[in-house]
N, C-alpha and C positions, 0 to 999 in steps of 0.2 A: 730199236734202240730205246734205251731205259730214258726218261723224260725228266729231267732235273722238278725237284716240289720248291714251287714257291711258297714262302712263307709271310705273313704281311710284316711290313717293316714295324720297327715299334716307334711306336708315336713318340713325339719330345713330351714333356715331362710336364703335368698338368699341374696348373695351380693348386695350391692347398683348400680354398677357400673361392669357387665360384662367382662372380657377381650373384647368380641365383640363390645361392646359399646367403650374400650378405642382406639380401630382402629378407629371406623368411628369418636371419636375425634380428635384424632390424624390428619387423613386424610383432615377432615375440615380443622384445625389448620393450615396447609400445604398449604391445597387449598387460607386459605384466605392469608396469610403471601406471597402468589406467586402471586394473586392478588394485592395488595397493594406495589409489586414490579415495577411490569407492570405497574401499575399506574404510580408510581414514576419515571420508565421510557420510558413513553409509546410512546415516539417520537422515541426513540431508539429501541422499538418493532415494532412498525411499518414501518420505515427505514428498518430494514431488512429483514421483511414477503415482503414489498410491492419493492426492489429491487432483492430480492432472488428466486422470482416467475413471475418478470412481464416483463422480456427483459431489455431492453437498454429505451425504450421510457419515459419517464417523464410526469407523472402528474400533474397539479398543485400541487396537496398535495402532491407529492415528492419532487416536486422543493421546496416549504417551507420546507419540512424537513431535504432535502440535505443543507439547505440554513442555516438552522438555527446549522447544526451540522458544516458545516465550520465554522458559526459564533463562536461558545464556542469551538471550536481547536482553531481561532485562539485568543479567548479570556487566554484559559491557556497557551497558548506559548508566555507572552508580554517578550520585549526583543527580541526576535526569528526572523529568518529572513523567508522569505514566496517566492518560484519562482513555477512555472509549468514546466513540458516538456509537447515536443509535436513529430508529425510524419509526415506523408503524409496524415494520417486520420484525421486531424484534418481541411483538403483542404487549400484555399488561406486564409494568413492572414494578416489582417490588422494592419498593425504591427503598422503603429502611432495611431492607436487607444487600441491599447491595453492595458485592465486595471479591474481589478476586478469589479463586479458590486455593485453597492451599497458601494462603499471602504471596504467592505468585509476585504480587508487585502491590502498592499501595495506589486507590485511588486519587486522583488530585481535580481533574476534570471533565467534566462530560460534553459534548457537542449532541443537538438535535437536531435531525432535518426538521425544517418548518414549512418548506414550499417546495415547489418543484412547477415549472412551468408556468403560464400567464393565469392560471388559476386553479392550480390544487394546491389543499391546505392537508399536509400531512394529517392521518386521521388520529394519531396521539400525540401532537404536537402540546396543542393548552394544557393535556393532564401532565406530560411530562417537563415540560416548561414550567408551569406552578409548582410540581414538585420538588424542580432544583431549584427555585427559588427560594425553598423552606430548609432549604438543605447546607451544607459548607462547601458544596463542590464550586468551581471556576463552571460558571456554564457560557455555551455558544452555540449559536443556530445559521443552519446554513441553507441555503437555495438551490436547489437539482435544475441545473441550465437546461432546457430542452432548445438546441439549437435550431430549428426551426419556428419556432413562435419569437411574436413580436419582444424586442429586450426591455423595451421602456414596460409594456405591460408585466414583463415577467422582474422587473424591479418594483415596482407598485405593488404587485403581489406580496412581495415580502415585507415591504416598509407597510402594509396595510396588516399584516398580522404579526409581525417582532417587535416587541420593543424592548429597545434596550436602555440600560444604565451603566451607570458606574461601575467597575468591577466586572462588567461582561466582557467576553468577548468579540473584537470585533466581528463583522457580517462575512460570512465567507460564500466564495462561489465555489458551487463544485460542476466543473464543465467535465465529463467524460466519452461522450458521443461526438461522431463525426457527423457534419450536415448533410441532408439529404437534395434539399431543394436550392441551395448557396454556394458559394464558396467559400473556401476556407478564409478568404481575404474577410470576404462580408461576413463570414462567422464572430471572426476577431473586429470586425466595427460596432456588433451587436455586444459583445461581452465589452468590449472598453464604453459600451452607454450606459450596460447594468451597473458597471464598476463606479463610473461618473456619476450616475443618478444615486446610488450608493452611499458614497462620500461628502457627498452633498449635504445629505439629509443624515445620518451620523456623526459625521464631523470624524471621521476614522477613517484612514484606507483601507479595505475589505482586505481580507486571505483569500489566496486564492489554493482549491482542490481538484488533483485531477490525477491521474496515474502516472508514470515516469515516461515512461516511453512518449505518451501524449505531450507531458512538459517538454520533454527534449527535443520533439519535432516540431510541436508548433506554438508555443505559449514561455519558455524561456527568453528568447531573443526578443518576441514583440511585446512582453509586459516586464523590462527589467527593473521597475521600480516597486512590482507588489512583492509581498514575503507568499512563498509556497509551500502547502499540506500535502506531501504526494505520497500516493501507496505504492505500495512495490512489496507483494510478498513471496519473493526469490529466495528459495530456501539459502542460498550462497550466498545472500545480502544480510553481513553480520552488527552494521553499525551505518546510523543515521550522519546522512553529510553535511556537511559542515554549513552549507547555502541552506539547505531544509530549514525552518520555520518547527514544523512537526511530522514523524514518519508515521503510516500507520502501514504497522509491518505484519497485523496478519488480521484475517475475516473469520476466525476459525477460536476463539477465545470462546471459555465458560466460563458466566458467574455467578455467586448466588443472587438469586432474586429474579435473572432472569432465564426465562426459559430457553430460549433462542441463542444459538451462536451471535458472538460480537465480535467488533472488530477495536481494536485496541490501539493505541497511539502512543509515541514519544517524542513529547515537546524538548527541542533542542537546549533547553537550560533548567536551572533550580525555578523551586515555585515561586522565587521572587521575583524571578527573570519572566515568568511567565505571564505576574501581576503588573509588569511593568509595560506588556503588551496591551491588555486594558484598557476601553474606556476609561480616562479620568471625568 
C-alpha cells in the first residue's frame, strides 16, 4: 500500500528584520557616523596618528598640519596674547631675528628655563636672559623640579641665578615627573617649600607648570591659590580654559631665528592683562 508523503509544515511567518540584522545596522550606522567624523576632522586625525607614532622629525604633511592647527589656535584666541619658551635645546638663537613664520601670530613674551634641579644652570640661560633684556619682549624664567632632590636646595638654585625686576615675570615652577624614592604626599611638602622659599624672596607668588593630566590628578586640589601654565597638545583641544593662567598648546612650532622646534603659548588675556601679572 501506497505511503502518504509528508511534507514539512510551513513555519509562521518570520520577522521582517531579525535582532541579528538590527546589530549589523546598528553597527554600520556607527561605523558611517565615525566616518564622517574623521572626515570632518581629519587634519586633527591625522595630527595625531602621524605625531603619536613618528618621533620628533616632521614631515612636510606635518609641518602643514602643525602649521595650520597653530593657525585656528591662534585664530580662536583674537585679543589673546601669544609668547614661546625656550631651553638649552632649542641651541644658539637669533634673537633679532626672531618671529613667527608666516606672522602665524605676533610675538609678546618669551619664558626661559634657567634651572632645573639642586644644581644645574641651564647652559643658555645668561646668553638668553641678557638678550631678552635688550629686547621689548615680557620675559620669565622658570625651574625644572626634579622631584627627588632636596626642595630648599633646588629653590636656592634658582634665586642664586634669576634675578628678577619690574616688568618680569613672576618665578615659575615647572613640576612634570612622578617621584621615585617619595611619595606623592612628600612630593607635594617639597614643591609647597620651593614655592614658600620663592615668595619669600620675590615678594610674588610663583606660576605654577605642569601638563593637564598631572594638574588634574595631583596639583589642582592641593595648590588652589597658585595660577597654572599647563600644556596639553590634544589635537581636539581647540581653546584655552578659562582657570588657565597660560596654555601652551603645542611643542612642534617654527621660527625664524631659531633653528629648533618650539613650543608656543597663549596667555589668558590682552598684553595688558599680562603686564598686570608682573613684578611691580
Amino acid at each position: 500500500m501506497a505511503t502518504r508523503r509528508k511534507y514539512p509544515s510551513k513555519s509562521k511567518k518570520q520577522s521582517i528584520i531579525s535582532p541579528k540584522s538590527v546589530k549589523w545596522i546598528l553597527g554600520l550606522f556607527l561605523l558611517l557616523c565615525g566616518i564622517i567624523f574623521a572626515y570632518q576632522k581629519k587634519d586633527a586625525v591625522l595630527y595625531y596618528f602621524g605625531f603619536k607614532f613618528r618621533g620628533s622629525e616632521l614631515t612636510a604633511d606635518q609641518r602643514r598640519l602643525e602649521d595650520k592647527r597653530i593657525k585656528d589656535i591662534v585664530e580662536n584666541h583674537e585679543g589673546k596674547t601669544f609668547g614661546i619658551d625656550v631651553s638649552q635645546y632649542q641651541g644658539t638663537i637669533d634673537w633679532d631675528n626672531v618671529e613667527a613664520r608666516e606672522e602665524q601670530f605676533e610675538l609678546k613674551f618669551v619664558i626661559v628655563r634657567a634651572t632645573a634641579g639642586s644644581n644645574k644652570l641651564d647652559t643658555k640661560f645668561k646668553k638668553n636672559w641678557r638678550n631678552l633684556t635688550e629686547s621689548l619682549y615680557i620675559q620669565g624664567a622658570y625651574h625644572y623640579y626634579r622631584p627627588d632632590e632636596n626642595s630648599t636646595d633646588q629653590a636656592n638654585n634658582f634665586i642664586k641665578n634669576v634675578k628678577l625686576r619690574k616688568g618680569h615675570l613672576p618665578p615659575i615652577l615647572d613640576i612634570e615627573k612622578m617621584p621615585k624614592g617619595q611619595s606623592m604626599d612628600k612630593l607635594k611638602e617639597g614643591l609647597q617649600n620651593w614655592l614658600t622659599i620663592i615668595e619669600k624672596h620675590y615678594g610674588i607668588r610663583p606660576i605654577i607648570y605642569s601638563g593637564e593630566k598631572y594638574y588634574e590628578d595631583f596639583l589642582k586640589e592641593d595648590f588652589p591659590d597658585y595660577q597654572f601654565w599647563i600644556a596639553n597638545y590634544n589635537p581636539w583641544k581647540e581653546k584655552i580654559h578659562d582657570d588657565y593662567l597660560l596654555w601652551q598648546f603645542t611643542e612642534k612650532a617654527q621660527l625664524h631665528g631659531i633653528d629648533e622646534l618650539v613650543d608656543v603659548n597663549v596667555f589668558n588675556g590682552s598684553v595688558d592683562d599680562l603686564k598686570k601679572v608682573c613684578l611691580k
